[in-house]
N, CA, C and O atoms as CSV, one atom per row, in Angstrom:
chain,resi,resn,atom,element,x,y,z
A,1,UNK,N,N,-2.083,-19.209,-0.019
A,1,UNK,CA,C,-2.662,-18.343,-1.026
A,1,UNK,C,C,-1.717,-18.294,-2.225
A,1,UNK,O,O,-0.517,-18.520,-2.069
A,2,UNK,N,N,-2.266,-17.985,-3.482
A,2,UNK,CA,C,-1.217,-18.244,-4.829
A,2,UNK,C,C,-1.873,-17.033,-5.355
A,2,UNK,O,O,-2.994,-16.847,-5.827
A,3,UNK,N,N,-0.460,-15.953,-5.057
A,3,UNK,CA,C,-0.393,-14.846,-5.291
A,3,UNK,C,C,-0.678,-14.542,-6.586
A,3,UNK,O,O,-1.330,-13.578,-6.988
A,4,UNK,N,N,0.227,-16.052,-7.703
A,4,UNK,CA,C,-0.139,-14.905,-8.781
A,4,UNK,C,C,-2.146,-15.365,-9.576
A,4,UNK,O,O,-2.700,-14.602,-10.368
A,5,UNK,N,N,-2.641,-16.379,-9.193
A,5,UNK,CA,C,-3.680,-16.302,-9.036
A,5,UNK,C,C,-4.869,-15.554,-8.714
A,5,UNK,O,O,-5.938,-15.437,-9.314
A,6,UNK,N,N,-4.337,-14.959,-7.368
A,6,UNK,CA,C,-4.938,-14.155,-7.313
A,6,UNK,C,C,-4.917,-12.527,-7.950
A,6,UNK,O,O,-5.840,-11.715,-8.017
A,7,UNK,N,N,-3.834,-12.438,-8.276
A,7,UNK,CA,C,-3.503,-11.470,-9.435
A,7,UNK,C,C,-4.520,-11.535,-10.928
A,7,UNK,O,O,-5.081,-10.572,-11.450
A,8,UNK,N,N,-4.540,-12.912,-11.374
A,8,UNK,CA,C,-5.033,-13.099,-12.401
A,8,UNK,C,C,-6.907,-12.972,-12.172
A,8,UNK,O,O,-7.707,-12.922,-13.105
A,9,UNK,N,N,-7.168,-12.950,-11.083
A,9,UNK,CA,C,-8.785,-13.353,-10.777
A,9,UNK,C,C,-8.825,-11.616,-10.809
A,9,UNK,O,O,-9.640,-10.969,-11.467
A,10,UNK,N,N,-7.874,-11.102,-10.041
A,10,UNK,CA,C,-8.087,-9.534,-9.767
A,10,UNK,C,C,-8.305,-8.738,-11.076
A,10,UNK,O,O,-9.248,-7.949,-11.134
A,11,UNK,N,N,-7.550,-8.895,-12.034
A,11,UNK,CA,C,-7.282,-8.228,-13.156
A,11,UNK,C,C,-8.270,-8.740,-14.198
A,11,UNK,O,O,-8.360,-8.040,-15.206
A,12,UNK,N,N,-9.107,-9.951,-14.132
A,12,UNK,CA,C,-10.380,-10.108,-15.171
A,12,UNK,C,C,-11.478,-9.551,-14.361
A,12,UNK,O,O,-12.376,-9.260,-15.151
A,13,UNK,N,N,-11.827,-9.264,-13.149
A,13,UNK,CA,C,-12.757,-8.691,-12.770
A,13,UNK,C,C,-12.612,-7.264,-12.764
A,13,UNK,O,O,-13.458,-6.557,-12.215
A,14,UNK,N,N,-11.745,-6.858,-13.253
A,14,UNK,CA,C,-11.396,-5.378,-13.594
A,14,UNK,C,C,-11.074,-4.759,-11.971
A,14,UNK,O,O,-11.470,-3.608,-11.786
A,15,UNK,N,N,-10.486,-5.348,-10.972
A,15,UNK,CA,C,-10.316,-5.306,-9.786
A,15,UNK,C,C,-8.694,-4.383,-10.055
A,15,UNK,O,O,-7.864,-4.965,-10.752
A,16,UNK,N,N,-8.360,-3.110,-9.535
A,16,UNK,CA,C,-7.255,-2.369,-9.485
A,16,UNK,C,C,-5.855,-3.138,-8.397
A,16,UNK,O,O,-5.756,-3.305,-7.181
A,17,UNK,N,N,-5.179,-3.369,-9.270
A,17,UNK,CA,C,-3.894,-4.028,-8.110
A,17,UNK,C,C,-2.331,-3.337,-9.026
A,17,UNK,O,O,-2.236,-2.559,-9.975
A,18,UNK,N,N,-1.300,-4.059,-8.199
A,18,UNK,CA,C,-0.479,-3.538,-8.890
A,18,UNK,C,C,0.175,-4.193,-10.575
A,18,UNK,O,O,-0.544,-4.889,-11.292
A,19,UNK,N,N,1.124,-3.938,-10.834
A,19,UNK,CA,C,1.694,-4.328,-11.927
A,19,UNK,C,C,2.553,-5.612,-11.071
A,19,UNK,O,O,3.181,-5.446,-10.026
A,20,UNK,N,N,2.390,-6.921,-11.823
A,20,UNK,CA,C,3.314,-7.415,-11.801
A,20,UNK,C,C,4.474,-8.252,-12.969
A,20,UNK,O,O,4.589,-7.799,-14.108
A,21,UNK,N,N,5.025,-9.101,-12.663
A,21,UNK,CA,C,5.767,-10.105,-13.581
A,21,UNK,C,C,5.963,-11.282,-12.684
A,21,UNK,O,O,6.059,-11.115,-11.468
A,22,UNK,N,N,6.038,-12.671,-13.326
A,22,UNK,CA,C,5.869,-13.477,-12.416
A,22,UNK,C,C,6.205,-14.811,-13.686
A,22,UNK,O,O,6.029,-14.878,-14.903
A,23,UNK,N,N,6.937,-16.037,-12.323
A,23,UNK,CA,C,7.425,-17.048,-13.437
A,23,UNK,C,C,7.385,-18.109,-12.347
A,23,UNK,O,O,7.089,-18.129,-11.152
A,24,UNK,N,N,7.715,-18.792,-13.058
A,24,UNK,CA,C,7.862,-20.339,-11.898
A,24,UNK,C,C,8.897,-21.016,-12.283
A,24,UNK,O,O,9.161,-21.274,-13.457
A,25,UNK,N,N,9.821,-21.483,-10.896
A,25,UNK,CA,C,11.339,-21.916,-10.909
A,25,UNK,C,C,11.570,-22.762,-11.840
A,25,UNK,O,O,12.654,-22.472,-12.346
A,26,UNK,N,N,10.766,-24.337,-12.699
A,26,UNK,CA,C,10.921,-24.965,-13.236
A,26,UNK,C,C,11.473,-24.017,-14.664
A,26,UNK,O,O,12.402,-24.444,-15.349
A,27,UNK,N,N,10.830,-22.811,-14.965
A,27,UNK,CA,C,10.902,-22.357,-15.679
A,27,UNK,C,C,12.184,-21.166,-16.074
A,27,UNK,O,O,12.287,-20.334,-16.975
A,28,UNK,N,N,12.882,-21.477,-15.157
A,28,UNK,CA,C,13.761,-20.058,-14.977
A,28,UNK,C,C,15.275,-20.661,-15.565
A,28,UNK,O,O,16.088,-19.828,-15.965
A,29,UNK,N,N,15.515,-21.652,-15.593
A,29,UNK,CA,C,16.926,-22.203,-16.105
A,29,UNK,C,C,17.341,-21.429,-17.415
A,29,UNK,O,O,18.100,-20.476,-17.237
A,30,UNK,N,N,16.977,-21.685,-18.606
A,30,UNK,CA,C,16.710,-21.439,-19.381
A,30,UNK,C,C,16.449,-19.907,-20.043
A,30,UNK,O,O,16.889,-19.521,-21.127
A,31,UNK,N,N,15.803,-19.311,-19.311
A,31,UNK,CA,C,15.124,-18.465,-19.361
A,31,UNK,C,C,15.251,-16.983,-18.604
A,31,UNK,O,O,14.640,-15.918,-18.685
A,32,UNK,N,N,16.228,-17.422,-17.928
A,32,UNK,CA,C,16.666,-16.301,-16.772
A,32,UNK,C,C,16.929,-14.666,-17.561
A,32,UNK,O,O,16.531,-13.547,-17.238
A,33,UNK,N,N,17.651,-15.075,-18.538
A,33,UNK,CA,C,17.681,-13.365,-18.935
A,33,UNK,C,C,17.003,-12.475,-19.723
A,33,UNK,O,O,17.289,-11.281,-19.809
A,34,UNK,N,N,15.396,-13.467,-20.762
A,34,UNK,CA,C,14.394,-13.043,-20.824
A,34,UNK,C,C,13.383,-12.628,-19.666
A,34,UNK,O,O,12.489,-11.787,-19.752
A,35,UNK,N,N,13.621,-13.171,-18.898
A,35,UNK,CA,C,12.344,-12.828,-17.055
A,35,UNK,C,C,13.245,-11.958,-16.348
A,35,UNK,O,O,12.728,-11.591,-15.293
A,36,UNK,N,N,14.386,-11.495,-16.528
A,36,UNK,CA,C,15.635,-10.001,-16.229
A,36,UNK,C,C,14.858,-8.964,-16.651
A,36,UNK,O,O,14.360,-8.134,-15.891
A,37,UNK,N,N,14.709,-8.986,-18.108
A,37,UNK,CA,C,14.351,-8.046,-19.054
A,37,UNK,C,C,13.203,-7.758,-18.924
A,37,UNK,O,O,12.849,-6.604,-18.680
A,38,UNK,N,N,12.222,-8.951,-19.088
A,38,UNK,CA,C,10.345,-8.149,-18.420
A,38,UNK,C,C,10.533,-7.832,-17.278
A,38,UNK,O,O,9.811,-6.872,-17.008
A,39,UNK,N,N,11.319,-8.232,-16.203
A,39,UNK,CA,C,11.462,-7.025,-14.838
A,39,UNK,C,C,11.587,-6.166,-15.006
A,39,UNK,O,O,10.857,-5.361,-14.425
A,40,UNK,N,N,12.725,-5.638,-16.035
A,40,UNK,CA,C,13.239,-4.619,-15.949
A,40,UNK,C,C,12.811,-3.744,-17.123
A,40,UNK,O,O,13.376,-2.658,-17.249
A,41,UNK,N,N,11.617,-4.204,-18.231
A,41,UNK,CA,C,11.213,-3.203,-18.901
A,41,UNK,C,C,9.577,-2.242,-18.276
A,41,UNK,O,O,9.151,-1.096,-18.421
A,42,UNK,N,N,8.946,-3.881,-17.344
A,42,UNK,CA,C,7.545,-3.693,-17.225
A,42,UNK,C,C,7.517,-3.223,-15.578
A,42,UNK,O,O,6.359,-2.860,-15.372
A,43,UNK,N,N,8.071,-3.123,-14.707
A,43,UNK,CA,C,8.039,-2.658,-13.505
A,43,UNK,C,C,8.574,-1.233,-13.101
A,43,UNK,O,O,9.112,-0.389,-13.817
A,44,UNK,N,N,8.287,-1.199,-11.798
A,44,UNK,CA,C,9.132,0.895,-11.423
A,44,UNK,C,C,9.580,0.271,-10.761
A,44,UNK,O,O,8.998,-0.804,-10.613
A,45,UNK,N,N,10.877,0.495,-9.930
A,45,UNK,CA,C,11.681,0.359,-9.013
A,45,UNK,C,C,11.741,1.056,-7.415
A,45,UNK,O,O,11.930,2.271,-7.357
A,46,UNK,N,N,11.619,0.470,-6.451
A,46,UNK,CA,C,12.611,-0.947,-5.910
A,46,UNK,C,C,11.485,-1.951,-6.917
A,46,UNK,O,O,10.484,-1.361,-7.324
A,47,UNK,N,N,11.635,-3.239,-7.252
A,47,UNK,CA,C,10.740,-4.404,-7.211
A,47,UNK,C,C,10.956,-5.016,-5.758
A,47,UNK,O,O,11.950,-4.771,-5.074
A,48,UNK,N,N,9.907,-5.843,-5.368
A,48,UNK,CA,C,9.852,-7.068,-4.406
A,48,UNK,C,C,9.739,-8.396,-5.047
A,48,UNK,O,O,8.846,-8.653,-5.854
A,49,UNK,N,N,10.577,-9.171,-4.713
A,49,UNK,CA,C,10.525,-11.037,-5.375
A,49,UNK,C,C,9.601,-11.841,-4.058
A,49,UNK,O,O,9.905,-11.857,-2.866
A,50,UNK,N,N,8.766,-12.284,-4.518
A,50,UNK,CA,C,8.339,-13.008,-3.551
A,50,UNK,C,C,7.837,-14.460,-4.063
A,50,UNK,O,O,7.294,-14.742,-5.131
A,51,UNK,N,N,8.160,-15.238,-3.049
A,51,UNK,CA,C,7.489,-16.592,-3.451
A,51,UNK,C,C,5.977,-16.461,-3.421
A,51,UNK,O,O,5.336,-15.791,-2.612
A,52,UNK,N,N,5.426,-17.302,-4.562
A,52,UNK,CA,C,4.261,-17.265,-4.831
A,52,UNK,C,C,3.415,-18.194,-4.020
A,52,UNK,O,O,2.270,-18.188,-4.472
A,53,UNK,N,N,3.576,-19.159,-2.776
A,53,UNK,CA,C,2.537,-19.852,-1.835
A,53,UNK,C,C,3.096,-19.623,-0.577
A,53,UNK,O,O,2.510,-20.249,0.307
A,54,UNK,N,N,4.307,-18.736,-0.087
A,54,UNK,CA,C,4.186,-18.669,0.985
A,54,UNK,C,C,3.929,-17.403,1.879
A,54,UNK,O,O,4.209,-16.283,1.452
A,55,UNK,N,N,3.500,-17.559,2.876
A,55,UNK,CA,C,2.779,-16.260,3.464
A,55,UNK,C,C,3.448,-14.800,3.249
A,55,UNK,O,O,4.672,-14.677,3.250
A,56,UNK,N,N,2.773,-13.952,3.107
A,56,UNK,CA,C,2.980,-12.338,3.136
A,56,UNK,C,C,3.715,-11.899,3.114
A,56,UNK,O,O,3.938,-10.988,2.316
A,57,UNK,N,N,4.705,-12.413,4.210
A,57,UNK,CA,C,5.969,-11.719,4.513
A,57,UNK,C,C,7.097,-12.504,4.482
A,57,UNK,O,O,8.118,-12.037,4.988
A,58,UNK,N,N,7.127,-13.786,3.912
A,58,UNK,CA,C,8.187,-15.018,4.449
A,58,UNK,C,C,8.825,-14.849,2.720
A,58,UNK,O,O,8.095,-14.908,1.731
A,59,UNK,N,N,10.157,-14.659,2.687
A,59,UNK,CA,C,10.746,-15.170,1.741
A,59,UNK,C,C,11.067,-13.813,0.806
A,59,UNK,O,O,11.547,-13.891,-0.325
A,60,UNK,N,N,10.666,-12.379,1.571
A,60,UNK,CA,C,10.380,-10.934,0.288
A,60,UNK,C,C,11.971,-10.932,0.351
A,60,UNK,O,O,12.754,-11.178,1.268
A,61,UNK,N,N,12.164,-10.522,-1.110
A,61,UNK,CA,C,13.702,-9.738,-0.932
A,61,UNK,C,C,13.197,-8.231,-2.188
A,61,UNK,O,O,12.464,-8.273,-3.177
A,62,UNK,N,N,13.888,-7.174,-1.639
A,62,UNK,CA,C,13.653,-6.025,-1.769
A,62,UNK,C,C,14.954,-5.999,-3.141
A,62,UNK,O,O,16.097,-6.450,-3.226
A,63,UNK,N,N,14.097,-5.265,-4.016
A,63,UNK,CA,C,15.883,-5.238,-5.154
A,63,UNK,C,C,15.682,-4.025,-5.504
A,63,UNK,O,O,14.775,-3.855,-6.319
A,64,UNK,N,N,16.577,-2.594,-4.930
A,64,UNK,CA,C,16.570,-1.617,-5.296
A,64,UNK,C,C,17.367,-1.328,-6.648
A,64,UNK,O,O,16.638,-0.405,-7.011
A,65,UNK,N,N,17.956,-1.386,-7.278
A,65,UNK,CA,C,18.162,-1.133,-8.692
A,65,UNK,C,C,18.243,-2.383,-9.766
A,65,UNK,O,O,18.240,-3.540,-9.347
A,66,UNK,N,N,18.304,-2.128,-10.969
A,66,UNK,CA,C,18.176,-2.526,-11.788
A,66,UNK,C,C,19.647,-3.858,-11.897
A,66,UNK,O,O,19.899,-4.669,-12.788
A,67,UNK,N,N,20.138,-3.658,-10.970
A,67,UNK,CA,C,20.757,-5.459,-10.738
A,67,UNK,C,C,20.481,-6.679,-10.577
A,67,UNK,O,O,21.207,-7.446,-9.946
A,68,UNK,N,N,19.362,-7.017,-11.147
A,68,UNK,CA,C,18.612,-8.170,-10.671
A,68,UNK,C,C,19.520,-9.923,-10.697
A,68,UNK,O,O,19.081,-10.962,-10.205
A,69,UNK,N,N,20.650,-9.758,-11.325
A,69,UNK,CA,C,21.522,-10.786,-11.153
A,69,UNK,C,C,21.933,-10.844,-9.816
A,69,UNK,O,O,22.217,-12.033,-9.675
A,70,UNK,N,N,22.170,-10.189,-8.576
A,70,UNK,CA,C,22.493,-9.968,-7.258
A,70,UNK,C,C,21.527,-10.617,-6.411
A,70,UNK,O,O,21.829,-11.062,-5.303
A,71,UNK,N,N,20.295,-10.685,-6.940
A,71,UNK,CA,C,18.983,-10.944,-6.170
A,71,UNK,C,C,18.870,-12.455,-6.185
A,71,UNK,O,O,19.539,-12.876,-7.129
A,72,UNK,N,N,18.214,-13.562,-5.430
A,72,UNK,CA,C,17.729,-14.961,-4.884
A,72,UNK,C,C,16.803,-15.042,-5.906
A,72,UNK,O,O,15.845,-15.740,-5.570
A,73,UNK,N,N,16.728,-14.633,-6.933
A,73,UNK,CA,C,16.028,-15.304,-8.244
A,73,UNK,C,C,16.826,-16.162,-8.869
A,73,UNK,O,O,16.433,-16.748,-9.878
């Protein structure tokens, strides 16, 4: 399943889910401390990081404060 897909199908059918932010690794080199900052302006805290194709529960890491340099992103 491709989470953030289904995010995107949820939110044009006017379907209620949560807030997210979301990027893809090719994209993160570069870019890492602009995708810090939309974490950390557009979310509430703890966040969850999760990979976007693998199942439910495989891969969550929990990031209770606003340290997101500490976190497997």
């Amino acid at each position: 399943m491709d989470k953030v897909l289904t995010q995107q199908l949820m939110k044009v059918n006017n379907i209620p889910t949560t807030q997210v932010s979301y990027f893809y690794k090719n994209r993160l080199g570069n870019n890492k401390q602009s995708i810090l900052e939309d974490i950390k302006t557009n979310l509430k805290w703890p966040v969850f990081i999760k990979p976007v194709h693998l199942g439910s529960s495989i891969g969550i890491s929990k990031v209770k404060d606003q340290d997101l340099k500490r976190s497997r992103i």
